[in-house]
Backbone bond lengths (Angstrom), bond angles and torsions (degrees), N, CA, C in turn:
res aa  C-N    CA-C-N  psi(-1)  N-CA   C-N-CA  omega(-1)  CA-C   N-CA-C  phi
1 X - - - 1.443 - - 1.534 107.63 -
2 X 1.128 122.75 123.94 1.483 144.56 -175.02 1.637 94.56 -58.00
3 X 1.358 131.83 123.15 1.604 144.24 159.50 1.658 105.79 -28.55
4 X 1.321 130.98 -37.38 1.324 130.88 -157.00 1.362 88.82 -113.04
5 X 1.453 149.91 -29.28 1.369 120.54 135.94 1.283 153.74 -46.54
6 X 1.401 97.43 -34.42 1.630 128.58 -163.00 2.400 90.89 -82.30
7 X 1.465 107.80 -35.59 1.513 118.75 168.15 1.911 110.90 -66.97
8 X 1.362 98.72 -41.36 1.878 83.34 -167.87 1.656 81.88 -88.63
9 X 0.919 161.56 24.29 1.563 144.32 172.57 1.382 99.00 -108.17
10 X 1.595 118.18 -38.56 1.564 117.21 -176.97 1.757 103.77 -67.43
11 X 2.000 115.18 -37.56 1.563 113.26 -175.31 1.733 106.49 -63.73
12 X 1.416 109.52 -31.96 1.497 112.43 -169.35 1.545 105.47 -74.65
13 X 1.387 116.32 -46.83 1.337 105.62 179.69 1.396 125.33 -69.76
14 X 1.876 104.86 -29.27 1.735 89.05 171.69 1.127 114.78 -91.44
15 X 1.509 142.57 5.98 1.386 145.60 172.84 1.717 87.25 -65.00
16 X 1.596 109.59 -72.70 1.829 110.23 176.37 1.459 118.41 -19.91
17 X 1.433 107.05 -61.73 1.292 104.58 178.57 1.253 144.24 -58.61
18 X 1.875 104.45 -27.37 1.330 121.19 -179.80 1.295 89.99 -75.10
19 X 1.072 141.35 -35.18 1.535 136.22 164.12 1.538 133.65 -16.18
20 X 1.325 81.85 -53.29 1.261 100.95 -179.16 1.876 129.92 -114.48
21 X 1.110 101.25 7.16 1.268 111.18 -177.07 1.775 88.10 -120.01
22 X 1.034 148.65 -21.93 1.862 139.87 -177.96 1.381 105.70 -72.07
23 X 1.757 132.43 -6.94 1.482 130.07 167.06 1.699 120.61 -107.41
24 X 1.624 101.31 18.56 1.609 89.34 -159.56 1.711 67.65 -116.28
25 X 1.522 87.51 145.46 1.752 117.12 164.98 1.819 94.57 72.58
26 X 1.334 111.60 22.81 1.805 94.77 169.69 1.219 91.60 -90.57
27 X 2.129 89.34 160.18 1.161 122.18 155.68 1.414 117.09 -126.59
28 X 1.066 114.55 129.82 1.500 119.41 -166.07 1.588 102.99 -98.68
29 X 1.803 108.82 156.48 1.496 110.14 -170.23 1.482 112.53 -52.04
30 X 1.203 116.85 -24.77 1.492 117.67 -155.89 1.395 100.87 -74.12
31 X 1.551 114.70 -44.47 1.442 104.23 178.69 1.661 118.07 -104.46
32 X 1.310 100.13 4.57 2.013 83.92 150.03 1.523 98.85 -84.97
33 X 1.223 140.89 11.69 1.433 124.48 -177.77 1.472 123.49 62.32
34 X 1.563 108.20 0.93 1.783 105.80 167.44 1.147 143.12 -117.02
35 X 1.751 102.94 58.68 1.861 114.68 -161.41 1.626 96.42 -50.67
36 X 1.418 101.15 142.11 1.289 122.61 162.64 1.799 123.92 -97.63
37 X 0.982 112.68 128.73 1.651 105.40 -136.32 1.487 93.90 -76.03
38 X 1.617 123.47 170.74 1.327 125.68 -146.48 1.386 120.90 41.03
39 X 1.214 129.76 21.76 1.327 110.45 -179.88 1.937 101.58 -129.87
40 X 1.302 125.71 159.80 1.338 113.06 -177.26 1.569 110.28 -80.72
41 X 1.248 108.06 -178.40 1.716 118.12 169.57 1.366 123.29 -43.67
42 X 1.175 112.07 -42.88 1.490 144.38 -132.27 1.744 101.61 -117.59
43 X 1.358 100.04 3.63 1.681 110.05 -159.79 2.404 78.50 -92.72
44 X 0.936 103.82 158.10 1.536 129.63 -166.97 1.351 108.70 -69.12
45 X 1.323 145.01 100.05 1.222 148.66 161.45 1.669 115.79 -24.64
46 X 0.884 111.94 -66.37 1.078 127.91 -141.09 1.961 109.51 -151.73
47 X 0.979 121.61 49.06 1.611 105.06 -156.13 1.278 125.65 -55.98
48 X 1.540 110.56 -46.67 1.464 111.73 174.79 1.664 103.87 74.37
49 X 1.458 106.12 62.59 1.383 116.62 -164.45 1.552 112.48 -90.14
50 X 1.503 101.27 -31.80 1.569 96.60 160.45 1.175 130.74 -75.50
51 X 1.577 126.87 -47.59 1.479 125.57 149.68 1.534 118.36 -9.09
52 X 1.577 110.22 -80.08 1.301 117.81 172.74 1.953 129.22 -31.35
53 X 1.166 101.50 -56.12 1.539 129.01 179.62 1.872 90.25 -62.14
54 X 1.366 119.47 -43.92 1.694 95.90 -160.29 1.936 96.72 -87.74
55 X 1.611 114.95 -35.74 1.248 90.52 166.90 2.020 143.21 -77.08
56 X 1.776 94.65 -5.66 1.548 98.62 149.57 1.384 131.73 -73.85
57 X 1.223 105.12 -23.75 1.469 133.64 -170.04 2.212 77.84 -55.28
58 X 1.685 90.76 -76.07 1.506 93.59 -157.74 1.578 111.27 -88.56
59 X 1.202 135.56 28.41 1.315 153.71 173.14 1.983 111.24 -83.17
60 X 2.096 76.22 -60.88 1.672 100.29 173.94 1.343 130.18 -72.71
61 X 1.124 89.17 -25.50 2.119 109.85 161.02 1.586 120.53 -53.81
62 X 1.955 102.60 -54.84 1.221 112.31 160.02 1.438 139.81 -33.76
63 X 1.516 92.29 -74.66 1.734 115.69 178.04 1.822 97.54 -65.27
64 X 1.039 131.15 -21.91 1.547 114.86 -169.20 1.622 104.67 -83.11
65 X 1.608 92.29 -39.65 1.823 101.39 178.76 1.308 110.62 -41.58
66 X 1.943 115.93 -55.15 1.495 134.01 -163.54 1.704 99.76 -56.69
67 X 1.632 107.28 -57.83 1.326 114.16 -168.90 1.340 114.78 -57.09
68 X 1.651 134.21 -36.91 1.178 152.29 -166.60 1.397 104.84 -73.99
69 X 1.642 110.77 -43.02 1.750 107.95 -170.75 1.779 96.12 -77.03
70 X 1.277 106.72 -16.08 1.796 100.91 -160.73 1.787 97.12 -79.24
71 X 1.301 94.96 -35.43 1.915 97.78 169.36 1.098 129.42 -61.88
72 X 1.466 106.00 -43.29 1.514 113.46 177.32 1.424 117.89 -87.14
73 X 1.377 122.71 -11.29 1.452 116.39 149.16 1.389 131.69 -86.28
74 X 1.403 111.33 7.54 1.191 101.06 162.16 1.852 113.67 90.15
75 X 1.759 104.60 -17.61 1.313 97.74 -170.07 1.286 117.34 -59.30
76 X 1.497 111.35 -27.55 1.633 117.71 159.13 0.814 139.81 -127.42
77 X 1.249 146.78 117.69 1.618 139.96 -128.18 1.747 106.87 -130.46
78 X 1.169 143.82 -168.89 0.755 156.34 -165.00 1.749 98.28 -85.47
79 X 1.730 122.60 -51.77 1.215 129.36 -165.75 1.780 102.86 -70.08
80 X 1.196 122.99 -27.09 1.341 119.63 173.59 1.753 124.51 -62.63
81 X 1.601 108.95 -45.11 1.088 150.79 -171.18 1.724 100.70 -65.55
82 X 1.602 106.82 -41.59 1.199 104.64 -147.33 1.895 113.26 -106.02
83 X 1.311 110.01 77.19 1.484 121.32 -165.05 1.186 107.37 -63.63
84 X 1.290 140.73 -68.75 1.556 132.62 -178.90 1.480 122.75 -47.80
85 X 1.471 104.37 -15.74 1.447 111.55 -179.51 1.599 117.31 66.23
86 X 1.098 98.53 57.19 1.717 117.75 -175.82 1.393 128.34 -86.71
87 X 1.805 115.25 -41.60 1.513 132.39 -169.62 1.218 74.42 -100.15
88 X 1.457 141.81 -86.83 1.858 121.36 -116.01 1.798 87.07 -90.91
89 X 0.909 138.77 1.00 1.859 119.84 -156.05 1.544 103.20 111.38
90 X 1.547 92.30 171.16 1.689 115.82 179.36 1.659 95.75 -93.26
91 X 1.072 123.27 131.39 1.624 143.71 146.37 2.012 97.01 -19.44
């Protein structure tokens, strides 16, 4: 796997992840009870934005490692992946 692939697959997967790890364990102003004025209900208590960032950080580290060895071994290749038969030729 080419270095400048093996980089946008690690940005895509931890962008994914920050996805999904920036809504787990919020509390929003409305229910700590301390809206800060101009801002809505729903606006972030408390975010804990670095917390978040170091366990995507090493979440996305994980899953990229798994995905990276599965490429570079070959267990799935492009010809498995590839149903219309587009990259290698027609059957």
């Amino acid at each position: 796997m080419p270095l400048f692939s093996a980089f946008v697959l690690y940005a895509f997967i931890w962008f994914l992840t920050l996805l999904v790890v920036l809504p787990l364990r919020l509390t929003t102003q409305g229910e700590a009870g301390q809206i800060v004025a101009g801002t809505p209900e729903s606006a972030p208590h408390d975010p804990r934005i670095g917390r978040k960032m170091l366990v995507t950080t090493i979440a996305g580290t994980l899953i990229w490692a798994v995905v990276v060895a599965i490429i570079v071994s070959g267990w799935i290749s492009i010809e498995d992946v590839d149903i219309l038969h587009r990259y290698m030729g027609a059957p």
